[in-house]
MARPARO-873872 format. One line per 8 residues: number of its first residue (from 1); their letters; for each residue x, y, z of C-alpha. Coordinates in steps of 0.1 Angstrom, whole numbers. Layout:
# MARPARO-873872
NUM	A	X:Y:Z  ...
***
This chain:
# MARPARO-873872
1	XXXXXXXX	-894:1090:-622  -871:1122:-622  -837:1112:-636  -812:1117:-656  -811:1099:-690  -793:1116:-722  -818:1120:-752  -799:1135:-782
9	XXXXXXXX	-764:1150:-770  -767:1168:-743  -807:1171:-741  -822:1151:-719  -859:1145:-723  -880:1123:-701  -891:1105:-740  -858:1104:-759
17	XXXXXXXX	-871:1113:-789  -858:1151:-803  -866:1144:-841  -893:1166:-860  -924:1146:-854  -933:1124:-888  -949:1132:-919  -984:1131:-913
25	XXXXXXXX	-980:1144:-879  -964:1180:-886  -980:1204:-864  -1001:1231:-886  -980:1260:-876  -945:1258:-856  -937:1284:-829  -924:1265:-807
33	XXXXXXXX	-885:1256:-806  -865:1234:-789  -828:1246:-789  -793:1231:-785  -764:1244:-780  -730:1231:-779  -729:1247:-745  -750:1258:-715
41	XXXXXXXX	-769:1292:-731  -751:1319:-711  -771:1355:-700  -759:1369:-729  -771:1346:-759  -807:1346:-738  -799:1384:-747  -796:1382:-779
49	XXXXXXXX	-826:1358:-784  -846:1378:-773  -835:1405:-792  -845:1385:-820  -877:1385:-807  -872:1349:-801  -886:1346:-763  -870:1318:-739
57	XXXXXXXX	-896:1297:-723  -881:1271:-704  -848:1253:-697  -840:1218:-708  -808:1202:-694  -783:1200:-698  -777:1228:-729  -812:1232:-741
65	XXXXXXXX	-843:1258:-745  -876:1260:-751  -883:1293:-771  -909:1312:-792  -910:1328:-820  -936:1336:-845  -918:1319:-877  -885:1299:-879
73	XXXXXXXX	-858:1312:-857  -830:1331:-869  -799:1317:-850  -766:1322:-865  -736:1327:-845  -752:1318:-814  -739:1285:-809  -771:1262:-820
81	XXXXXXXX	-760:1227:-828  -795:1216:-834  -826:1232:-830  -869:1214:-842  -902:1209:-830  -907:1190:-802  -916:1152:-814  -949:1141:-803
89	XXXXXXXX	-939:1113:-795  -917:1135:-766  -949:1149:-753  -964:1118:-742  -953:1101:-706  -942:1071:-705  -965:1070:-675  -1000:1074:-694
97	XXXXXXXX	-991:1032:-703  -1001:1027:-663  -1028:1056:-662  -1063:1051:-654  -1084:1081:-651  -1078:1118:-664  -1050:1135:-678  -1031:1166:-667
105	XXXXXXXX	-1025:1185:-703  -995:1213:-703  -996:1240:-727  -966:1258:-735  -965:1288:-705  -972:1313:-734  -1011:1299:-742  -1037:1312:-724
113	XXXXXXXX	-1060:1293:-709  -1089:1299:-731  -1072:1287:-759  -1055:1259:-743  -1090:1248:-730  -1105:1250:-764  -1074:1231:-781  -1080:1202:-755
121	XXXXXXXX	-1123:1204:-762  -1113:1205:-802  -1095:1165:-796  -1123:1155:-777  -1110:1158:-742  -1137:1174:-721  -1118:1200:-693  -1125:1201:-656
129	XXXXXXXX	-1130:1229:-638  -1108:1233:-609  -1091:1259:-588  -1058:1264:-582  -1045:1248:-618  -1019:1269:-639  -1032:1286:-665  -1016:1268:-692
137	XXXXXXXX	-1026:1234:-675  -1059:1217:-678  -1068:1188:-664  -1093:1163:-686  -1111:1132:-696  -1112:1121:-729  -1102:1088:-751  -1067:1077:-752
145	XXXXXXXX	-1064:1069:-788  -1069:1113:-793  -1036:1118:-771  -1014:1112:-802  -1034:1137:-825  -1035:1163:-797  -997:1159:-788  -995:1164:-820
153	XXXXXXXX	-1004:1206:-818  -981:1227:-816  -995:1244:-787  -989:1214:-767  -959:1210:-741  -964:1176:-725  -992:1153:-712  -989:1131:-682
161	XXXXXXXX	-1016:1107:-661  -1036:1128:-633  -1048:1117:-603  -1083:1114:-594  -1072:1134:-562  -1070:1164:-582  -1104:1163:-594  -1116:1162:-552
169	XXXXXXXX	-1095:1189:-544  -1113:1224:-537  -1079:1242:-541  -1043:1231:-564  -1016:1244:-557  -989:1240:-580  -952:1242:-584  -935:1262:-609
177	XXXXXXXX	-908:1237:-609  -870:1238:-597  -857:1277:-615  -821:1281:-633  -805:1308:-645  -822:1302:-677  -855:1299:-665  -875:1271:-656
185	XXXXXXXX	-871:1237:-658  -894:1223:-687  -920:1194:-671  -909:1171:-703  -870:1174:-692  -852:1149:-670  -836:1158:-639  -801:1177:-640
193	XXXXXXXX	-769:1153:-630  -773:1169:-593  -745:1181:-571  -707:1165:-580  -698:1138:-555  -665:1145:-531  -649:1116:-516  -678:1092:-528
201	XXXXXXXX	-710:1108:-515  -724:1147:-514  -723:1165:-485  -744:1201:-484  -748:1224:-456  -778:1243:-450  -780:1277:-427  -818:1292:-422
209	XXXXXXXX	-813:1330:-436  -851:1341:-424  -879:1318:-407  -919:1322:-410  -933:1347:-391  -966:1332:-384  -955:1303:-376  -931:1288:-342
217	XXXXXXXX	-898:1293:-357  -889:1259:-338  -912:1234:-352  -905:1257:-388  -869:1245:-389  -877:1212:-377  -900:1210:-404  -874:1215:-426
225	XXXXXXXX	-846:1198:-413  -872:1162:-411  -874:1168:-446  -837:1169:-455  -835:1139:-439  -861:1117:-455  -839:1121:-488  -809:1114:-470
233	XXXXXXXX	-825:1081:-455  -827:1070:-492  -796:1087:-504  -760:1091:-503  -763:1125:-493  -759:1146:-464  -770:1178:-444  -752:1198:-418
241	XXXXXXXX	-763:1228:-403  -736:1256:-416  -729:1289:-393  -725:1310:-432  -745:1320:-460  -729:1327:-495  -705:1299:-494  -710:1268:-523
249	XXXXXXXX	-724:1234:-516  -750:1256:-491  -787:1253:-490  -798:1290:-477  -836:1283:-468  -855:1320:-470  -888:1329:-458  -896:1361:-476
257	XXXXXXXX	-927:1378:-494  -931:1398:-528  -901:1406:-544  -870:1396:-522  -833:1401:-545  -839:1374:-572  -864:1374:-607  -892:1355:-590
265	XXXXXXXX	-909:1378:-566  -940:1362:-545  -968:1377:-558  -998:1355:-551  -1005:1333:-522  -1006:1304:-550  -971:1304:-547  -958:1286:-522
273	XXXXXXXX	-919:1281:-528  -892:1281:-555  -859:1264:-551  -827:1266:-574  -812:1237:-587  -781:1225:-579  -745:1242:-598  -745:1234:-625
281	XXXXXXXX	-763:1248:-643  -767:1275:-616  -737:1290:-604  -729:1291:-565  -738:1306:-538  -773:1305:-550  -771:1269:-564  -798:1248:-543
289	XXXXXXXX	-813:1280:-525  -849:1273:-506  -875:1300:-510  -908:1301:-488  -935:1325:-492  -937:1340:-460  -973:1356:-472  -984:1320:-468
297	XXXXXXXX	-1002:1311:-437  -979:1279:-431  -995:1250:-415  -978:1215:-397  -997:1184:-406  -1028:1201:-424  -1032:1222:-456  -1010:1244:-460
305	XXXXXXXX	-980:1220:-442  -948:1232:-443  -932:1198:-441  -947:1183:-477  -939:1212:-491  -900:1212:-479  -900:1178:-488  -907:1187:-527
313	XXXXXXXX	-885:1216:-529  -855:1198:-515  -856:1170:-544  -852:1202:-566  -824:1216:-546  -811:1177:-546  -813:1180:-590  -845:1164:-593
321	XXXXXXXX	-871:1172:-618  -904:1171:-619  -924:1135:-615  -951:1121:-639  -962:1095:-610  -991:1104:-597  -982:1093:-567  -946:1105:-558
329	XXXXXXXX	-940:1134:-541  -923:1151:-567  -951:1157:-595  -961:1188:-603  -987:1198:-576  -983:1200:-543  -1001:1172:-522  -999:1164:-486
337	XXXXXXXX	-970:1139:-478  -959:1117:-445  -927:1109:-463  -910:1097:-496  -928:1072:-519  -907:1044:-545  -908:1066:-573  -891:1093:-551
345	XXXXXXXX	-860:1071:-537  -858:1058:-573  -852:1093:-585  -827:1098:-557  -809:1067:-561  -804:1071:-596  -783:1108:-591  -770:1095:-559
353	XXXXXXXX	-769:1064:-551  -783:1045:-520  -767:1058:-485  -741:1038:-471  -759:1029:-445  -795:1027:-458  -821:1031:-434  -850:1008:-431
361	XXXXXXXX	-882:1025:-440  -899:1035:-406  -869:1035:-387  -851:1068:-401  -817:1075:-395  -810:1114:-396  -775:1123:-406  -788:1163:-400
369	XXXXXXXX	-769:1183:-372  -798:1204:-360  -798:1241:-350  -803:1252:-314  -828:1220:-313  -858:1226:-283  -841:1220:-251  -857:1206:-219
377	XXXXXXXX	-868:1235:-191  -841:1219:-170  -815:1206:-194  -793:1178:-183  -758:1186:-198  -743:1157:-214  -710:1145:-202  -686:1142:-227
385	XXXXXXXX	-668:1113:-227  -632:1111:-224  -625:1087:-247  -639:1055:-258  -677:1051:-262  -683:1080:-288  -717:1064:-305  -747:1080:-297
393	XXXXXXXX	-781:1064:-294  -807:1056:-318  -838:1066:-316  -869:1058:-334  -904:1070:-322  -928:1042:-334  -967:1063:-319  -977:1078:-337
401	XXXXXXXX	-959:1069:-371  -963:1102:-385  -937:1131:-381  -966:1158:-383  -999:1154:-366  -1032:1167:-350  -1043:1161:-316  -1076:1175:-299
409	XXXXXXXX	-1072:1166:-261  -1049:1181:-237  -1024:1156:-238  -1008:1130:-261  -984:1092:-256  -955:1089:-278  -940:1056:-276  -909:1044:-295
417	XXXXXXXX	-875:1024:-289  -842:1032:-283  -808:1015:-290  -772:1020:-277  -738:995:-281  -738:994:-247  -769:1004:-238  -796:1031:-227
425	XXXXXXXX	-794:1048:-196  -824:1072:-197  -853:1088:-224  -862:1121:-220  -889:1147:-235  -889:1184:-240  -916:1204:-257  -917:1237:-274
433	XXXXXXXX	-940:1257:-253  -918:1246:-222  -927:1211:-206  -900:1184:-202  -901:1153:-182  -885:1114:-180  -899:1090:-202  -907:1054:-189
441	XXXXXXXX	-890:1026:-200  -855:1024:-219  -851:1005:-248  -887:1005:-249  -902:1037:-235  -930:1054:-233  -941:1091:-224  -969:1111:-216
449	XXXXXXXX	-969:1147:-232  -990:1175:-220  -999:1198:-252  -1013:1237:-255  -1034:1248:-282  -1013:1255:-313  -978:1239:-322  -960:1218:-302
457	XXXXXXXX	-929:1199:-309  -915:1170:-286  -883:1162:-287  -875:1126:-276  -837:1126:-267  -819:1098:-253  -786:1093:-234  -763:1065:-228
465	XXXXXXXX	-738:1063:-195  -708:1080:-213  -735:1109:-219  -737:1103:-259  -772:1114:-267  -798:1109:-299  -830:1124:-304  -865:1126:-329
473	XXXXXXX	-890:1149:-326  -927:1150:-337  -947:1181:-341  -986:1178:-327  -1005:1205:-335  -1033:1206:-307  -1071:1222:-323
***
């Protein structure tokens, strides 16, 4: 689970242990460092270390870095409070207790991949070959009794369970983990303390700087905007759609290829995304900022789908680290998702708190304000009332259950219910590529879509007599 919890200070380690690993279980040679300082490691001491040909590898909250150097570190007047070898004992999830299977071994970013192979074959653990792993992971089977003696290397960052999903898969992708000022956030960290609560909850806007360009711009932002609310469903947080960039507590989402005006240019279709977390430790406005490869040919409800992947990136732009769960959304590589899973709204919960008004799972309650959502062809203008009844509809579309699907025939039924404090007076759909029509039914209603080959997203909208309105959408993607 990807929370916070204080190791030693102000380190916070996922296994709060920062002590030199025992006697006995010294590592043969030590390059690897884990810093503290009495204060978040500015641009200039990262400067200076590496001046000192001491090279920064990875940030660990809240004041700490991984670095490397080729003998003891020389650190005087930089502010280093505390500074060992990563404990063994702090390479070794607390999820490999629950494991059953393979493991997922991370070498420091600065091994190579021949070596880290022949480190894991040296312990007994026998490496799989599979596409799309980082080149300082590698993924394993071996005897659990060797983990201790192999966490004890050096070379060796962090081990955690992996699932037997990633030995089927003909392609990994994987994420490079929420970025920082100082780099990125180590895999054996816990998450940052998120964004500061105002008046009791967080409330972030969002504004769309660029959208895909080969793929419908519409069901692209929808994508998004379903996936900042499934962690507002679980958490007391909130997004708005913003009208400006560049102001704080602002999520700009950026579809861009190759290099695009920060340090971590696209250069390989491998990389899907990076997201900053939130401020601190970055500073605003780029605190929380979504990147998408636009090189990527960006998919809705198959490989590569936009909406699994916004769903990951926004629990780093929420503070969230990295997952050792197999199973949550959040670990390390990418995996096709239809929402969030227990680990997930653990990890929220725990920076957050649960919403005031928690939603039941399958009936999602969206606090987003959408931008320029799909109208109808012939869109009935609300009436606003003039006072009194101000509560819009609910809405909840219950076929198909999923927010992202495939269809093969020229037409699809969406079903769902709908709820008002005084009552429902009419459904209604509009699609994408142009289509709109009255849905059967009221508080139970029903709809017949027609669909074109490609992307298609339906909004469901319903109104109530004062002309209050609420609305879901789905995205069908017709082969």
């Amino acid at each position: 689970m990807a929370i916070s919890a204080s190791a030693s200070g102000n380190i916070h380690l996922k296994v709060p242990e920062t002590a030199r690993t025992k006697a006995g279980r010294e590592p043969r040679a030590v390059h690897h460092w884990l810093l503290q300082f009495a204060a978040f490691p500015d641009a200039g001491t990262r400067a200076e270390l590496e001046h000192r040909r001491i090279h920064v590898l990875a940030y660990v909250p809240e004041n700490g870095l991984m670095a490397a150097s080729d003998g003891p570190p020389e650190l005087r007047g930089l502010g280093v409070v505390w500074f060992g070898a990563l404990a063994s004992s702090a390479k070794l999830s607390p999820e490999l207790a629950r494991a059953s299977g393979g493991y997922l071994i991370l070498f420091h970013p600065d091994i190579d991949g021949e070596a880290a192979r022949g480190i894991a074959g040296e312990y007994g653990f026998r490496p799989q070959e599979v596409d799309g792993l980082q080149p300082w992971h590698v993924l394993a089977d071996g005897a659990p009794e060797r983990l201790a003696d192999l966490a004890a290397r050096d070379e060796v960052a962090y081990v955690l369970p992996a699932p037997s999903a990633l030995y089927t898969h003909r392609r990994l992708i994987a994420c490079n983990g929420p970025i920082t000022v100082a780099g990125p956030v180590a895999d054996y960290a816990m998450a940052s303390t998120g964004w500061t609560a105002q008046n009791g909850s967080v409330a972030l806007s969002y504004v769309f700087e660029t959208l895909p360009g080969k793929l419908d711009q519409n069901a692209a932002r929808v994508a998004v905007e379903q996936a900042f609310a499934e962690w507002a469903k679980f958490g007391n947080v909130t997004f708005t759609a913003g009208q400006q960039a560049n102001i704080a507590r602002n999520i700009e989402i950026v579809f861009a290829s190759g290099a695009h005006g920060d340090s971590y240019a696209f250069t390989s279709p491998n990389q899907l995304a990076h997201t900053f977390y939130p401020a601190p430790p970055n500073s605003e406005p780029v605190a929380g900022d979504m990147h998408f490869n636009d090189g990527v040919n960006w998919n809705l409800g198959s490989d590569i789908d936009l909406f699994s992947v916004a769903l990951h990136e926004t629990g780093h732009a929420l503070g969230l680290a990295h997952s050792d769960n197999p199973k949550a959304v959040m670990y390390p590589y990418y995996k096709m998702a239809s929402g969030l899973t227990e680990d997930d709204i653990a990890g929220i919960q725990a920076l957050y708190g649960a919403p005031k008004s928690p939603a039941a799972a399958g009936n999602p309650v969206s606090p987003i304000t959408p931008v320029n959502p799909v109208a109808p062809v012939n869109p009935v203008q609300p009436v606003q009332p003039a006072g009194g009844d101000r509560s819009a509809p609910s809405v909840t579309i219950v076929s198909p259950s999923l927010t992202m699907i495939s269809a093969y025939g020229p037409g699809i039924t969406i079903s769902g219910t709908a709820s008002d404090n005084v009552g429902v007076a009419r459904v209604e759909w509009s699609t994408s590529t142009g289509s709109a029509g009255a849905a059967s039914g009221t508080a139970a209603w029903s709809a017949q879509v027609p669909l074109l080959v490609g992307t298609n997203v339906v909004t469901i909208r319903a109104y109530d007599a004062a002309g209050n309105s609420g609305w879901r959408a789905i995205t069908v993607v017709r082969n």
